[in-house]
C-alpha positions in Angstrom: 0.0 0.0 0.0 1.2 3.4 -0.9 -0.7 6.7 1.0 0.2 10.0 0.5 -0.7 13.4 1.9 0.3 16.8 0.7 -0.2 19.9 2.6 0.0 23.6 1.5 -1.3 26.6 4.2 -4.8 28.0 2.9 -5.8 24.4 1.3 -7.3 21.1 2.5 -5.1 18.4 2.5 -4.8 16.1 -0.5 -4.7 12.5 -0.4 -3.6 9.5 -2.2 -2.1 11.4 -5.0 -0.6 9.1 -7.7 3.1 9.0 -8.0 3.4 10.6 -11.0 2.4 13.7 -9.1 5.6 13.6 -6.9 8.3 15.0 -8.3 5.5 18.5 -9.0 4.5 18.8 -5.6 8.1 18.1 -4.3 9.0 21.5 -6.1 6.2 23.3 -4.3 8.5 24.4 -1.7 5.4 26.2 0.4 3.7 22.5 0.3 4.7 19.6 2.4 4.3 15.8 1.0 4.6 12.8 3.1 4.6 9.3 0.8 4.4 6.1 3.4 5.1 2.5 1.5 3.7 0.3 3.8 4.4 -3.7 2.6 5.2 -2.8 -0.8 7.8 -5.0 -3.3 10.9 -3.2 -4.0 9.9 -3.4 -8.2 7.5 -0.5 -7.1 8.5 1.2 -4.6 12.4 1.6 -6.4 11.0 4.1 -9.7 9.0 6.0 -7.2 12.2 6.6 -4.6 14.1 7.2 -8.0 11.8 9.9 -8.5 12.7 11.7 -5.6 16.5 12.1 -6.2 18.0 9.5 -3.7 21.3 8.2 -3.8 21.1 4.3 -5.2 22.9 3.1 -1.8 20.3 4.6 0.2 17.9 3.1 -2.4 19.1 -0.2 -1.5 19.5 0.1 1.9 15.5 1.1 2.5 14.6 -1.8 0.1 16.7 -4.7 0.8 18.8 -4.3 3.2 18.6 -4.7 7.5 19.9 -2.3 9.9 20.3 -1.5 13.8 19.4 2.5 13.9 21.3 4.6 12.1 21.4 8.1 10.4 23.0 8.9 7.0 23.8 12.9 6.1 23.2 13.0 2.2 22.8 17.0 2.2 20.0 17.9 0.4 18.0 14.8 2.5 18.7 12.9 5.4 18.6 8.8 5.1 17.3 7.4 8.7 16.7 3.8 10.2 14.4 3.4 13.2 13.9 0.3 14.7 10.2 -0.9 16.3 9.4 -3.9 18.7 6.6 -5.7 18.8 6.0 -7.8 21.7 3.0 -9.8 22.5 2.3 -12.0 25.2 0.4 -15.2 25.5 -0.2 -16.7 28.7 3.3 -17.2 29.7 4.8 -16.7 26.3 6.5 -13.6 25.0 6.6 -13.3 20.5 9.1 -10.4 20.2 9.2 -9.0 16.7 11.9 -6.5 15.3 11.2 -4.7 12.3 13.1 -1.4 10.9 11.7 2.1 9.8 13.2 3.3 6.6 12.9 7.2 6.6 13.8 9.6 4.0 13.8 13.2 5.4 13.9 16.3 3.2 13.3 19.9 3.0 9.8 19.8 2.5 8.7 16.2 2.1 9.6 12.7 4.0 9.3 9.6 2.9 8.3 6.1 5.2 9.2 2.3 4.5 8.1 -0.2 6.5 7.1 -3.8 5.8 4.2 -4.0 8.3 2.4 -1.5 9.7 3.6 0.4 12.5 0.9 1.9 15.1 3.5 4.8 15.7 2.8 5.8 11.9 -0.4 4.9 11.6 -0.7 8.3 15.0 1.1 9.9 13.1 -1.1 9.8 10.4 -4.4 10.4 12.1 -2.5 13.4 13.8 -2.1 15.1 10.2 -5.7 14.9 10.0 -6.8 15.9 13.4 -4.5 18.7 13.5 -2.7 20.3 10.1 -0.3 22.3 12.4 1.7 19.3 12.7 2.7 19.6 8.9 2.2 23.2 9.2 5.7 22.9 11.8 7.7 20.9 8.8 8.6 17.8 7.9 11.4 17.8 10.3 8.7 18.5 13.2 6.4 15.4 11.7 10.0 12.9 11.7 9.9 14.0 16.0 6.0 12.9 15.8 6.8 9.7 14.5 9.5 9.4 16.7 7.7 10.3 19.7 5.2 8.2 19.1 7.9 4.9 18.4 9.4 5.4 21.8 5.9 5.9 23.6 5.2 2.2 22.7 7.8 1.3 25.0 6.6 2.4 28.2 3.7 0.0 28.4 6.2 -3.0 27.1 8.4 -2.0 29.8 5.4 -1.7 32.7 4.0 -5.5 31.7 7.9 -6.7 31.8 7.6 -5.3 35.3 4.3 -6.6 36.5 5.9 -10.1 35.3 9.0 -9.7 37.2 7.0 -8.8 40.7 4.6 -12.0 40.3 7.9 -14.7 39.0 9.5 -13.1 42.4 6.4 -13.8 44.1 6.6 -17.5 42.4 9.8 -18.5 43.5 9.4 -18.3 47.3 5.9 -19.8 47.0 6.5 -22.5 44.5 9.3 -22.6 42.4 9.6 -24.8 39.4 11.6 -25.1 36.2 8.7 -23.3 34.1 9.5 -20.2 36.7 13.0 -20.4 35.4 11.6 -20.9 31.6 9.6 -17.7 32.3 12.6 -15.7 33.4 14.6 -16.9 30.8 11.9 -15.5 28.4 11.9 -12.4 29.8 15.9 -11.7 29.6 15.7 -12.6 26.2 12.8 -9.7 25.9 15.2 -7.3 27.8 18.2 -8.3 25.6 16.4 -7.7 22.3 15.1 -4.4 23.8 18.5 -3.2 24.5 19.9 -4.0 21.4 17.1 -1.4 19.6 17.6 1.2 22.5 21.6 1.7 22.4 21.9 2.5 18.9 18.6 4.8 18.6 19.5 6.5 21.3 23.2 7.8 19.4 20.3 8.3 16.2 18.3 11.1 18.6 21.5 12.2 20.0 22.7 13.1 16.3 19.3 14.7 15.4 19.3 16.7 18.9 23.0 18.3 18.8 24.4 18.1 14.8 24.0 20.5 12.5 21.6 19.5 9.7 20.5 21.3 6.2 16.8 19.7 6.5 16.5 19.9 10.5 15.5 23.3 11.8 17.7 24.6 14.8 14.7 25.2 16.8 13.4 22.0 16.2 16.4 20.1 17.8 14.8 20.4 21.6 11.8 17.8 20.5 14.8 15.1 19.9 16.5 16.3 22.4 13.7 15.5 25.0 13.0 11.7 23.1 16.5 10.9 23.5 15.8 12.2 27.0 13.2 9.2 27.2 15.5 6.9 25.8 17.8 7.5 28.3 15.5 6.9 30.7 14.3 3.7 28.9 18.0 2.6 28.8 18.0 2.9 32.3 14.8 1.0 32.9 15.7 -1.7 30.8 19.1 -2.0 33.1 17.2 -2.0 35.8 14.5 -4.7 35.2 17.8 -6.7 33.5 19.1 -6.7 37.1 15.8 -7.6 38.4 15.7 -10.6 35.9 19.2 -11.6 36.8 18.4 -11.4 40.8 15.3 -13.1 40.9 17.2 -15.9 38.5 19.9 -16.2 41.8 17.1 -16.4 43.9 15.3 -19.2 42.1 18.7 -20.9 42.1 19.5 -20.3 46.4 15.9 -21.0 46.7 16.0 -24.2 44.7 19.6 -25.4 46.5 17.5 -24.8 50.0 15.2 -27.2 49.3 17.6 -29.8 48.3 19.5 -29.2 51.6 16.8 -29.3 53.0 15.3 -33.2 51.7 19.2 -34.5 51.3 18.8 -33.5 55.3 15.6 -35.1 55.8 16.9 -38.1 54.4 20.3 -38.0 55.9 18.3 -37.7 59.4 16.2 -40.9 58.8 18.8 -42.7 57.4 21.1 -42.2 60.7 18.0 -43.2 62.9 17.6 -46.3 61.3 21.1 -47.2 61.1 21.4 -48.8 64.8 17.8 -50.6 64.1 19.5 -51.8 61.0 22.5 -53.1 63.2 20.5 -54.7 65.9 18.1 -56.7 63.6 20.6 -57.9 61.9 22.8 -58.7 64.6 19.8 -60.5 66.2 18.7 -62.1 62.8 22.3 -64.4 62.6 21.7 -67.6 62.6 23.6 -68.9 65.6 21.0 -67.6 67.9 18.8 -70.9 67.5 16.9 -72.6 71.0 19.2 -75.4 70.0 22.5 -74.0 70.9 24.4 -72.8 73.8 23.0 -69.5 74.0 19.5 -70.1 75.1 19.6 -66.9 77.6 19.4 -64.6 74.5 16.2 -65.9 73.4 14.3 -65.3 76.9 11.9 -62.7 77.3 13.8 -60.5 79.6 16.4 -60.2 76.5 13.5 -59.7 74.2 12.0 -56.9 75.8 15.5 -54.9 76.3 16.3 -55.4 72.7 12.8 -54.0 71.9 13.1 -50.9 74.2 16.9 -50.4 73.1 15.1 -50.4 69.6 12.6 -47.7 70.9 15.3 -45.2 73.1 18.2 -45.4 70.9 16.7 -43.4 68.0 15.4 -40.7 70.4 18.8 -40.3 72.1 20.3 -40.0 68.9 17.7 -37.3 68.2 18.2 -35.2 70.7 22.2 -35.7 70.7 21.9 -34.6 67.2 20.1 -31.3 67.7 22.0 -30.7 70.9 24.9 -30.3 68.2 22.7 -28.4 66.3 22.6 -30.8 62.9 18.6 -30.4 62.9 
């Protein structure tokens, strides 16, 4: 799909405008035109981009090629990449998709690749039409809209990563089991993938908020300046909820090695009890003790009922000897 709008103060917005009508409108320089190729084949999408003027490297890198965030200084336009996460969770599952942003900024038009659609574009948009002052402020002011509106996404990715940390933390001293640790690993991965998009876009902003650009207005620069602010602050977060991640994944594992102290203990303590039953038994059990013999006195009733009370006591004494030197 390819949408267009084109602005000029005093008029109604135009829509939809077939490409041949580009490179016209482009040379209005009291107009604004925004083209947005949403899922389109390169075969189309590579005469229109022709049309504007831009460089066949650029060309290729908005068509076929995939980048972390970056910004390119061709003069007369600037060539930008924005990456976008999408993250959706089911149940206990997190589907992370990274897709770029291919943005083409220039004096009085930009220009918007993506392969899917992008909610931050699609505000964007609906912002043009709700309010023609945000064309009216340049294109340079609409690239900050869109990349406002990217970064804004985050916060409520960030908040659910949260709200999954506090009840895995909750998990693991209640019940702990190996689909808590599954869940945390999940959520590192979420993190990692999130801090591999925020790095790099935050140098993008920094560029666009303190170098000196042809197509940027000066005045303009404070509106980057303040969403490289944010991603600063979503940098910080995202360290943060990393450590969180990280500690609750120690605390699984202490938790975890408790509660095998804790049975190997059990065990070891019932083992030890038994041990002196074990021996007298089986002392008792030979086969020389027989009516038959010599040794008649040890089958009388008197030796009986010591052997059974020794049976009885020994395993309490051993008890309390035991937690007397504190073992249990």
């Amino acid at each position: 799909m390819i949408r267009s709008l084109f602005f000029e103060p005093g008029k109604a917005i135009r829509k939809n405008m077939p490409p041949q009508e580009f490179p016209r409108l482009i040379r209005n320089r009291r107009g604004i035109l925004w083209v947005d190729f949403v899922a389109e084949p390169p075969d189309i999408c590579l005469p229109i981009l022709e049309g504007f003027g831009f460089h066949p490297l650029a060309i290729d890198d908005a068509l076929q090629e995939t980048h972390v965030p970056k910004l390119d200084d061709w003069g007369d336009y600037l060539y930008v990449v924005l990456n976008y996460m999408d993250v959706q969770k089911e149940g206990d599952e997190w589907n992370t998709t990274i897709d770029e942003l291919d943005i083409f900024l220039g004096d009085n038009y930009i220009v918007t690749h993506h392969d899917h659609p992008i909610a931050a574009v699609d505000e964007a948009w609906r912002s043009c039409d709700r309010d023609p002052r945000t064309l009216q402020e340049g294109p340079d002011h609409l690239l900050y809209k869109i990349a406002d509106y990217l970064v804004t996404e985050y916060m409520p990715i960030v908040e659910e990563i949260d709200e999954a940390i506090n009840a895995i933390e909750d998990q693991v001293f209640v019940r702990p089991s190996p689909r808590t640790l599954e869940k945390l690993f999940a959520l590192k991965r979420v993190l990692l993938a999130m801090r591999r998009i925020l790095l790099p876009q935050r140098e993008v902003l920094n560029k666009l908020a303190r170098d000196d650009y042809k197509v940027v207005d000066p005045k303009d620069r404070i509106f980057f300046r303040d969403i490289y602010d944010h991603l600063v602050r979503l940098h910080d977060l995202n360290e943060s909820l990393r450590d969180l991640v990280g500690g609750a994944q120690d605390t699984y594992l202490s938790v975890i090695n408790n509660r095998m102290n804790e049975i190997m203990k059990t065990l070891t303590i019932i083992t030890v009890l038994f041990m002196p039953l074990t021996f007298l038994t089986g002392y008792f059990g030979m086969n020389f003790f027989e009516p038959l013999g010599n040794l008649k006195a040890w089958t009388t009733n008197p030796v009986f009922d010591i052997t059974l009370a020794t049976i009885f006591i020994l395993p309490i004494l051993m008890y309390f000897w035991m937690r007397r030197r504190t073992w249990i």
